[in-house]
C-alpha positions in Angstrom: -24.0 5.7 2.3 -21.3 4.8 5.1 -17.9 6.0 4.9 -16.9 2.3 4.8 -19.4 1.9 1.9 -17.9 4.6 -0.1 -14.4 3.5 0.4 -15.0 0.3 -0.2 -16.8 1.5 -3.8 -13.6 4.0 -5.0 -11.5 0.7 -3.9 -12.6 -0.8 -7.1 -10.9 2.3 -9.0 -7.8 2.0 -7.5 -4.8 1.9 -10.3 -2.6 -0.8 -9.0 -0.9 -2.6 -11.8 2.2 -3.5 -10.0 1.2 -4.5 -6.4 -2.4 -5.5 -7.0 -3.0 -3.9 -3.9 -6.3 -1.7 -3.9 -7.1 0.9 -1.1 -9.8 3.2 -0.6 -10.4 5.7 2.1 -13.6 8.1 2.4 -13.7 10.8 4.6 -16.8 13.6 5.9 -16.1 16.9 6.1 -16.9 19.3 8.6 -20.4 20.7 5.8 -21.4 16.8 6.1 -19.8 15.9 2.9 -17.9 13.3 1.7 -14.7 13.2 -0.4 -13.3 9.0 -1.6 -9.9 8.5 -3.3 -8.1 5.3 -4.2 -4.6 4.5 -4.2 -2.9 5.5 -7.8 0.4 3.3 -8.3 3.0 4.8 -11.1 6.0 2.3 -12.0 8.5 5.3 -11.0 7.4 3.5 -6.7 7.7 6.5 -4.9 5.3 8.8 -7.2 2.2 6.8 -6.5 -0.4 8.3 -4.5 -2.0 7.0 -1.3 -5.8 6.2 -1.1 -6.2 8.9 2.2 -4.2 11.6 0.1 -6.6 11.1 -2.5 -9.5 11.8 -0.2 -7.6 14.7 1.4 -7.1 16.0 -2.4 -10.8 16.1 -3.2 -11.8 17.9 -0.2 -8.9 20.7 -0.4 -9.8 20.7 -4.1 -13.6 21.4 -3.2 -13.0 24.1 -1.0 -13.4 22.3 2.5 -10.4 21.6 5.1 -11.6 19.7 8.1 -12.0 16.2 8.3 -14.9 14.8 11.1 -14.4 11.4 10.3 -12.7 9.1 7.7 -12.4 5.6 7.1 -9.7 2.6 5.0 -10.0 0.2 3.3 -8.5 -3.3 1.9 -8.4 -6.3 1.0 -6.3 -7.6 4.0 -6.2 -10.0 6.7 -6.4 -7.6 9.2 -7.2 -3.6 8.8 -5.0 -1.5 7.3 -3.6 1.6 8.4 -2.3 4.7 7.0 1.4 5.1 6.1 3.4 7.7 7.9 3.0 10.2 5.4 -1.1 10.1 5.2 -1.2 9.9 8.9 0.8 13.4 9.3 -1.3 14.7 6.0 -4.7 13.3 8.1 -3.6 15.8 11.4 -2.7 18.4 9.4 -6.5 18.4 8.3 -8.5 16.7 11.5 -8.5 16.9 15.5 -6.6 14.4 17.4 -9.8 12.9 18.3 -11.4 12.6 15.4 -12.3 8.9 14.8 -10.3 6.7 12.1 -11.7 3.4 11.1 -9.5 0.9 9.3 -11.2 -2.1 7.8 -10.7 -5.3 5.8 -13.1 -6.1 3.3 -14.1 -8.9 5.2 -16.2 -7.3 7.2 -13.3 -7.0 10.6 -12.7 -3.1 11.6 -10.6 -1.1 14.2 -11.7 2.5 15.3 -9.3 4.6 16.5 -8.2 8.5 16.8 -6.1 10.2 14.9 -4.1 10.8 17.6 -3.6 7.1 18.3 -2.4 7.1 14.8 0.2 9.7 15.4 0.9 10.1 18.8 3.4 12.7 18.1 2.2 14.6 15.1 4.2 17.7 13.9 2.1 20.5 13.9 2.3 24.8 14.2 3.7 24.8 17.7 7.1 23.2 16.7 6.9 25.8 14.4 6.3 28.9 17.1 9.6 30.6 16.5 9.0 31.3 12.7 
């Protein structure tokens, strides 16, 4: 199965009751396997959880911490992109190269790095003087 195909299958679990809006992201793992999550509303907003942390969550949760490849989701006119929190939790946890698709699920996708994502990512060198 695709990355895309297993997003798009944990899509259809996505918990959105309040903005109907369903996301799914799969990701591979450095051992070849892949981790899915779907988005996970909550009507306190800001406690949902993001399809791509979801993802990131089953990895961590399975012992594995790099991510080789990982593909979105959703039912949108044009592919959707990770918010600024999943893209910082996405380099925290894969290469600046590693490839990203976004897609609709129409069938119309975007590849692009992670570094295209978040050109400016904060990472352990900021943090040198700890």
């Amino acid at each position: 199965m695709s990355l895309i195909d297993a997003a798009r299958a944990v899509r259809e679990n996505a918990y959105v009751p309040y903005s109907n809006f369903k996301v799914g992201a799969a990701l591979r793992a450095a051992d070849g396997a892949v981790y899915a999550g779907c988005n996970v509303e909550n009507v306190a907003y800001p406690e949902g959880t993001c399809a791509e942390a979801g993802a990131i969550a089953a990895m961590v949760a399975a012992g594995a911490t790099e991510i080789v490849e990982l593909a979105v989701i959703a039912d949108s006119p044009t592919p959707v992109t990770p918010c600024g929190g999943c893209r910082q939790k996405i380099a925290e946890f894969a290469g600046p190269d590693v490839a990203v698709t976004l897609a609709t699920t129409d069938g119309v996708t975007k590849t692009v790095t992670v570094r295209e994502l978040l050109p400016f990512a904060f990472d352990t060198e900021q943090m040198s003087k700890v």
